[in-house]
Every structure is written in C-alpha cells, then in structure tokens.
C-alpha positions, 0 to 999 in steps of 0.5 A: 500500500501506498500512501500519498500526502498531497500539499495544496498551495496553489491558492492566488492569495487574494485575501492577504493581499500583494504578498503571497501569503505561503512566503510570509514568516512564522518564527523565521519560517516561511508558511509553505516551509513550515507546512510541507516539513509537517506534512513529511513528519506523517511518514507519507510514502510519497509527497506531492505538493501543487503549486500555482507558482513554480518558484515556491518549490524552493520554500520545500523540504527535499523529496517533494514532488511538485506538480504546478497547476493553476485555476481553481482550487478543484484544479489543484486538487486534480493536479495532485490527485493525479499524480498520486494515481501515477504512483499507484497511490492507495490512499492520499492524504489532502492537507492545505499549505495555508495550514502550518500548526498542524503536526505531523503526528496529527497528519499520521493519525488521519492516514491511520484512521482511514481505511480501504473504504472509508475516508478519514478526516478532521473534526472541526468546528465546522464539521467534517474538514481537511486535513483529510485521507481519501482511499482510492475508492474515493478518488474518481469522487474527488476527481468529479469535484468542480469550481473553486472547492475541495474535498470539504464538498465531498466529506460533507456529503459522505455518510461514513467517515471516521474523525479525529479530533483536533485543537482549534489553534492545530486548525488556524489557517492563515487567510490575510495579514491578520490571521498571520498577526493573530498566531505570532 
C-alpha cells in the first residue's frame, strides 16, 4: 500500500493581499516551509505538493514532488490527485499549505484512521474538514469535484467517515495579514 500526502498551495492569495501569503514568516519560517516539513513528519510514502507558482518549490523540504497547476482550487486538487494515481497511490492524504500548526503526528493519525473504504478526516468546528485521507475508492469522487472547492464538498456529503479530533489553534489557517498577526 501506498500512501500519498498531497500539499495544496496553489491558492492566488487574494485575501492577504500583494504578498503571497505561503512566503510570509512564522518564527523565521516561511508558511509553505513550515507546512510541507509537517506534512513529511506523517511518514507519507510519497509527497506531492501543487503549486500555482513554480518558484515556491524552493520554500520545500527535499523529496517533494511538485506538480504546478493553476485555476481553481478543484484544479489543484486534480493536479495532485493525479499524480498520486501515477504512483499507484492507495490512499492520499489532502492537507492545505495555508495550514502550518498542524503536526505531523496529527497528519499520521488521519492516514491511520482511514481505511480501504472509508475516508478519514478532521473534526472541526465546522464539521467534517481537511486535513483529510481519501482511499482510492474515493478518488474518481474527488476527481468529479468542480469550481473553486475541495474535498470539504465531498466529506460533507459522505455518510461514513471516521474523525479525529483536533485543537482549534492545530486548525488556524492563515487567510490575510491578520490571521498571520493573530498566531505570532
């Protein structure tokens, strides 16, 4: 079995302005940095990343696999789901690069909760949400999703799916200036 872990950072940003929110700083870290080595503690078989700008593979630990796309955010999710079927994937995990509180321990409980079958993912205030693991019963699904969503669309809509818990300071994205003043 293998297990993928796709990082979508494709996003335009808009909301936080002129500035790429992925390159702004965390304790010295940038975002997108700080998000992607995470997202390698999991123990992923296979890291992908999608990005909208190519010249943010730089901002990565080693042994991504970086696929560019742009468009909407179900294009990214393609992208990377794409890439994940060409290795053979099992399963993949969705993790967001806007994100960067979530740990890797967490990450690797999300692989572990989800099953040949049954999707696993975070239990939020808001429900259902990323990160997320999909088998690859899921993923003509995923495939299937259109416009400027994501997997969110689809969890929303399973009946079974198994959560994990996590802390609403694990959860905090980073959207605009503020949200990046907020978790400093």
């Amino acid at each position: 079995m293998t297990q993928a872990a796709i990082l979508l950072a494709a996003g335009h940003s808009r909301r936080f302005g002129a500035a790429n929110k992925l390159c702004a700083l965390i304790n010295g870290t940038p975002i997108l940095s700080r998000s992607a080595s995470n997202l390698a503690e999991s123990g992923a078989d296979v890291l992908i990343a999608v990005l909208g700008d190519p010249a943010l593979a730089d901002l990565l630990p080693e042994g991504y696999q970086v696929v560019t796309c742009s468009g909407q955010q179900s294009d990214s999710l393609r992208a990377g789901l794409a890439a994940a079927r060409a290795i053979g994937a099992s399963g993949c995990l969705i993790a967001l690069g806007d994100m960067p509180f979530v740990t890797g321990t967490f990450f690797r409980q999300i692989f572990d909760a989800a099953d040949s079958t049954t999707p696993s993912a975070t239990s939020g205030v808001f429900g259902a949400m990323p990160p997320a693991c999909f088998p690859a019963a899921y993923f003509d699904r995923l495939d299937a999703i259109q416009g400027d969503r994501g997997a969110r669309q689809l969890l929303i809509s399973t009946p079974r799916c198994h959560l994990v818990p996590a802390s609403p300071a694990m959860l905090r994205d980073i959207d605009t200036v503020a949200d990046l003043r907020a978790c400093r």
